[in-house]
C-alpha positions in Angstrom: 80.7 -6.3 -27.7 83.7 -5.7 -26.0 82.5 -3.8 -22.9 81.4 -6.5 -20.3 84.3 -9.4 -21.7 86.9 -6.7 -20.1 85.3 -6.2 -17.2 85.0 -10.1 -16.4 88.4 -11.2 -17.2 89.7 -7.5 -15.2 87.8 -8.8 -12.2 88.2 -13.1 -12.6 90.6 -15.0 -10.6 94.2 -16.4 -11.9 92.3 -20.1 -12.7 91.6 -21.3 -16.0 89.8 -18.6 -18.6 88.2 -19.5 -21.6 86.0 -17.2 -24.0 83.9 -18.8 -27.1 83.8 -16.0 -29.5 80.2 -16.9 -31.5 80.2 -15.5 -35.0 76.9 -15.2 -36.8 76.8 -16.2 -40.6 73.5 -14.1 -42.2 74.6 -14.7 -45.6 76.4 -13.2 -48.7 73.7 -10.5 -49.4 73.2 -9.3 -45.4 73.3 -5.8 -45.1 75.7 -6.4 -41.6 78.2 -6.9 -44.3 78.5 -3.4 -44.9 80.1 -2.7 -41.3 83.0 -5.5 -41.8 85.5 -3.1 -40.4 83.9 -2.8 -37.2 83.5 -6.3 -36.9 87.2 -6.7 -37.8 88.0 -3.7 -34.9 85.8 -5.5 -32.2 87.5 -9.0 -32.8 90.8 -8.0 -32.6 89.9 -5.8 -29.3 88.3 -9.0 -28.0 91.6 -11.0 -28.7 93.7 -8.1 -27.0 91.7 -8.7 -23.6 91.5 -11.9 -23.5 95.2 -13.1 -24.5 96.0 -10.4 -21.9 94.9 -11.9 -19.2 96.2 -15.1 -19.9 93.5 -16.4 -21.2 92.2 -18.7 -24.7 90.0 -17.3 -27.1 88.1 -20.3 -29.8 85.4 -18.9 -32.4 82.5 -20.6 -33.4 80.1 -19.8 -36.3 76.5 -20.3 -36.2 75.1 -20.7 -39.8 71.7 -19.1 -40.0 70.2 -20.4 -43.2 70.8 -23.8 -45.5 69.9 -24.5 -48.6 69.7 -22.4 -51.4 67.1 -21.2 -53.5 63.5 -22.0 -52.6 64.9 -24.6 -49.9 66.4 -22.3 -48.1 65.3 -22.2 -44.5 66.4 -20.8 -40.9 68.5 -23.1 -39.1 69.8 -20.6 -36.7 67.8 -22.0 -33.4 69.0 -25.4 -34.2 72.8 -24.3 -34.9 73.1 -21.2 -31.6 71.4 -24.4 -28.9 74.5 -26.9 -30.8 77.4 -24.5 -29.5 76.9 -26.4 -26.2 77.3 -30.2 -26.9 76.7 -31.9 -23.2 77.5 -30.7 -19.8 80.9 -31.8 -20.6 81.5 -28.4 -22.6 81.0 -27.0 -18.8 83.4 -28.0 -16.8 83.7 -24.5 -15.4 83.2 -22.8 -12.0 81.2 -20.0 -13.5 80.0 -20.0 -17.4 79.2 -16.1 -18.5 77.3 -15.7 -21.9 77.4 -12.2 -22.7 74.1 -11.1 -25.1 75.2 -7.5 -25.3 76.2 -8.3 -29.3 74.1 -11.4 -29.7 70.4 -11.4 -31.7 67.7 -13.0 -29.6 67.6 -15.6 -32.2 71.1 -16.8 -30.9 71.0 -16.5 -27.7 67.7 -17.3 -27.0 68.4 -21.1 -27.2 71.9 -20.8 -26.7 71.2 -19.6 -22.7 68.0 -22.4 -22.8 70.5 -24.7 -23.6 73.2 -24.0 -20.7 70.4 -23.5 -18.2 68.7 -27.3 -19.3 72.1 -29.1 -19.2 72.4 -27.0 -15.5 69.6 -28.3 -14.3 70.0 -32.0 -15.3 72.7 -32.3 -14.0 71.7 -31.0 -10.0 69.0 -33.7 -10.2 71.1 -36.4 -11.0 73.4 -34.8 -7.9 76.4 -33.8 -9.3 78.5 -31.9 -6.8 80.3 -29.5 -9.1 79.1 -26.2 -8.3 78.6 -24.1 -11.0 77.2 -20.4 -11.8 75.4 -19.4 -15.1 75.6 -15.5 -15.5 74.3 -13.0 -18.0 75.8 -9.8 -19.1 73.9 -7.2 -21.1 75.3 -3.8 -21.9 72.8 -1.8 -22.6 73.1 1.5 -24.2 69.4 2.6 -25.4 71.1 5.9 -27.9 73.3 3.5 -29.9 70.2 1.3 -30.0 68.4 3.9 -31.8 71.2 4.6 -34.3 70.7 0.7 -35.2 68.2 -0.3 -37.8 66.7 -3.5 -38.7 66.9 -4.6 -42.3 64.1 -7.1 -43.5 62.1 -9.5 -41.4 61.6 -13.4 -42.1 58.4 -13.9 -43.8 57.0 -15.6 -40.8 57.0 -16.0 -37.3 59.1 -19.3 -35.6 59.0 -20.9 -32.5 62.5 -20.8 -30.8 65.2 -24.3 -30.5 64.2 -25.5 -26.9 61.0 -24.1 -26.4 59.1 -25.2 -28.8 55.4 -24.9 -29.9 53.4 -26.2 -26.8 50.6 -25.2 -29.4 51.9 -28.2 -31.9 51.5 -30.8 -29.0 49.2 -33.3 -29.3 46.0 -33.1 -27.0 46.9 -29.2 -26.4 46.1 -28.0 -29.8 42.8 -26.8 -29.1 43.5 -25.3 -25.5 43.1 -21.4 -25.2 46.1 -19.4 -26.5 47.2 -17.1 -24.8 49.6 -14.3 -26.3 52.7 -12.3 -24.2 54.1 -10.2 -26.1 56.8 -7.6 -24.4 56.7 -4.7 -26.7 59.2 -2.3 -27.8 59.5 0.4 -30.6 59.0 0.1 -34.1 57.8 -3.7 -33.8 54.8 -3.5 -35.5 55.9 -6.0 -38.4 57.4 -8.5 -36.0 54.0 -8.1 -33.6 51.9 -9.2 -37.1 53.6 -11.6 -37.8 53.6 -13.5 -34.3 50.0 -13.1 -33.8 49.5 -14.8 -37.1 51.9 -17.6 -35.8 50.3 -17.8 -32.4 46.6 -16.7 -33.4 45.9 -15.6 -29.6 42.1 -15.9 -27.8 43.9 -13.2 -25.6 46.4 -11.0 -26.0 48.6 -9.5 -22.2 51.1 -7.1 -23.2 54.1 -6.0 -21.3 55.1 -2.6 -21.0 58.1 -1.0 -19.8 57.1 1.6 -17.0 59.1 2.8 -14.9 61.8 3.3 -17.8 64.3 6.1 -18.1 62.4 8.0 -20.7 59.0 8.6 -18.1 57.2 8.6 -21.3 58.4 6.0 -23.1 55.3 3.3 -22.3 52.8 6.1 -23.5 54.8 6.6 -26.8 55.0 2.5 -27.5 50.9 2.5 -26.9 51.0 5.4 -29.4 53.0 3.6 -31.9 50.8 0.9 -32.0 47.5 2.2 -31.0 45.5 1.0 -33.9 46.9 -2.5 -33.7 46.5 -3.0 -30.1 43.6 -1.5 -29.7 41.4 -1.3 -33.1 42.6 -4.5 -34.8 43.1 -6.3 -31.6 40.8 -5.0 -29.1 43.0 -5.6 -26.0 41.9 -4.5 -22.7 43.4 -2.1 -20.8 43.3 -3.8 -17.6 45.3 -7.0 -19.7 48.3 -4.7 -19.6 51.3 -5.8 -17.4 53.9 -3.2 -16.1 57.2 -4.0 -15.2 61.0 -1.9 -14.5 62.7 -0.7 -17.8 65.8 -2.9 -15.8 64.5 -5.1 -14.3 64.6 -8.5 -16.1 63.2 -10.8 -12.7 60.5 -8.2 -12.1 59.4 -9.2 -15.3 60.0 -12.7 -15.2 57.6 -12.6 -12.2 55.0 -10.7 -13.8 54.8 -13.2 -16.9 54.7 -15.8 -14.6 51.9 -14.6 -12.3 50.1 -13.7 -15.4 50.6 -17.4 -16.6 49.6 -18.7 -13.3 46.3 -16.6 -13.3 45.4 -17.2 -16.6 46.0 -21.5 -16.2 44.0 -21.2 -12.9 41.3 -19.0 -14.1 40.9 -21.9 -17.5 41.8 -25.0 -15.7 37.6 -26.0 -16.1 38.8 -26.0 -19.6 41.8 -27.9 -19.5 44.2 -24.9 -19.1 45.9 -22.5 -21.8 48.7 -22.5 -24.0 50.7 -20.0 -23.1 52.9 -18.1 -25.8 56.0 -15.5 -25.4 57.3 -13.0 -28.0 60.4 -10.4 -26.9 60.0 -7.1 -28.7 62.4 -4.7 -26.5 65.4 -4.0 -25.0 68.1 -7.4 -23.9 67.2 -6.9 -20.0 63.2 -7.7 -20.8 63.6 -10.3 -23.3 65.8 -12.1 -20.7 63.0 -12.0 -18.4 60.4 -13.4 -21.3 63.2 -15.8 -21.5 63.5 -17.0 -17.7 59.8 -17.0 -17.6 59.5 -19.5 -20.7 61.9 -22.2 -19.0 60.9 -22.1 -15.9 57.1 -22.6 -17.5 58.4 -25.6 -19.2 59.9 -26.7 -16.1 56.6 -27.0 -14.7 55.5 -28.9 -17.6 53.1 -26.1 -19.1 52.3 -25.6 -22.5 54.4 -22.9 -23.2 56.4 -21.7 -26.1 58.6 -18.6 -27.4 57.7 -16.9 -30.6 60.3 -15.0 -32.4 60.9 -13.3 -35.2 64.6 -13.0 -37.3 66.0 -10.2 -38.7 67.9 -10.4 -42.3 70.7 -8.1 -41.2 71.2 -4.4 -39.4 72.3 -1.3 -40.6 73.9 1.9 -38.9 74.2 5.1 -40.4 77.6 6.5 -40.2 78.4 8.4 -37.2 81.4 11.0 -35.9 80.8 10.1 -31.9 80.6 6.2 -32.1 83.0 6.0 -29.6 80.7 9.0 -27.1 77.8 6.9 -27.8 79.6 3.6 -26.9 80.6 5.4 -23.9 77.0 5.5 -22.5 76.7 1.8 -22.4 75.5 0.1 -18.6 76.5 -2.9 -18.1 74.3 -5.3 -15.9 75.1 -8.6 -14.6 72.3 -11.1 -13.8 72.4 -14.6 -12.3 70.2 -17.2 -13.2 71.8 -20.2 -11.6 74.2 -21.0 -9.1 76.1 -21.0 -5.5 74.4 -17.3 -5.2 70.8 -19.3 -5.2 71.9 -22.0 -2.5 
């Protein structure tokens, strides 16, 4: 959490420095509850860095559910995409949202959001210059020491991207099913493909990755879905760097492209992506999704929410923190000019 906000405000100028602290609510009964004290340890760190380089510090909560009871629902799309109100919350030379602590299910639509406003606002010509950056700190050994605790019961389209499925005269296009696969997804893979119900199915691999075998052991993991219940086709798989969010952002999209092109006698394709790996991938599933939408394709981004994590406890926290990389990525901006 704390990793890439003291490397930005170590290496930012003496202007004006703000920092949005987003807090999360899952609920009385989430199991994150259990690891209070680390949250406590983190936000005071936070405060430390910030106020220390002369800068404000303002926490906002994103609710995750309303209702109680049988009406309870999700509302965490809605409420991560409402942190920004209008490009007047913007009014910054460069705006960093840092994902490294963030569930996709926040910032997802919070970093759709941003980048929309962005956008709207170069084609009605503004001349303030600003940069939207990303940082990520990955760390894939502490990964493995966090587990998720309970799934939703169902798969949602994210805030911002919605179903292109839903849409009136697209609804009985061909659906076509991205999904970037990680470790230990099976659940969350089910319960997408029921939600998106794909003619065909083009999964993303990571490959090259660290691990040199870790591709071969995902395809392991999930051989029997994949290939038994779903029948992919070898040749439908897409490879892309372990690190390399734009690589895949480009393979999604070509994939997209071909699969439009190849189904245009037909009207086209609804095209459909689900992140189930690392931050730097799911970014890339990300970018490709807007830009998608941008081009006014049917296009959406399934996801589904965890109930809570848990983390068993651990002596060399601190070594494994230690091991964390921290990558910076710009998706708009001065640097694209």
């Amino acid at each position: 959490m704390t990793l890439g906000l003291e490397s930005i405000f170590s290496h930012s100028s003496n202007g004006r420095k703000d920092c949005i602290m987003v807090e999360f609510e899952e609920g009385k009964e989430s199991p994150s509850r259990k690891h209070e004290a680390l949250l406590i340890e983190n936000v005071n760190k936070a405060k430390q860095i910030v106020e220390g380089y002369g800068g404000s510090i303002l926490q906002k909560t994103v609710e995750m559910w309303k209702g109680q009871g049988s009406g309870r629902r999700r509302v965490t799309s809605q409420n991560a995409a409402a942190l920004i109100k209008s490009i007047d919350d913007l009014e910054y030379d460069s705006i960093v949202v840092d994902i490294s602590s963030l569930p996709r299910s926040v910032f997802f639509p919070l970093i759709g959001k941003i980048l929309s406003l962005l956008d709207d606002a170069k084609k009605r010509g503004e001349d303030k210059r600003r940069n939207l950056l990303i940082v990520a700190a990955e760390n894939a050994a502490l990964d493995k020491q966090i587990r998720k605790v309970g799934i939703d019961d169902a798969a949602e389209y994210v805030r911002g991207f919605g179903s292109g499925f839903d849409l009136e005269g697209s609804g009985n296009l061909p659906r076509i099913w991205i999904p970037i696969l990680g470790e230990d997804q099976t659940d969350q893979l089910r319960k997408v493909h029921e939600l998106v119900n794909p003619d065909e199915i083009s999964p993303v691999l990571p490959n090259p990755s660290i691990n040199p075998r870790r591709s071969d052991d995902i395809v392991l993991s999930h051989r029997q879905l994949l290939f038994d219940e779903w029948d992919i086709e070898p040749h439908n798989i897409i490879y892309v760097s372990e690190n390399n969010p734009f690589e895949a952002y480009r393979q999604i999209s070509l994939t997209a492209e071909r699969y439009r092109k190849a189904l245009d006698s037909l009207g086209g394709c609804n095209i459909a992506i689900s992140a189930h790996s690392s931050k730097l991938l799911s970014l890339g599933g990300l970018m490709a999704a807007y830009e998608l939408n941008r081009k006014g394709y049917s296009s959406s981004l399934a996801h589904v929410q965890v109930q809570g994590y848990d983390m068993p406890k651990t002596n060399n926290l601190d070594e494994l923190d230690s091991q964390s990389q921290l990558f910076l990525v710009g998706l708009f901006g001065e640097f694209y000019d």
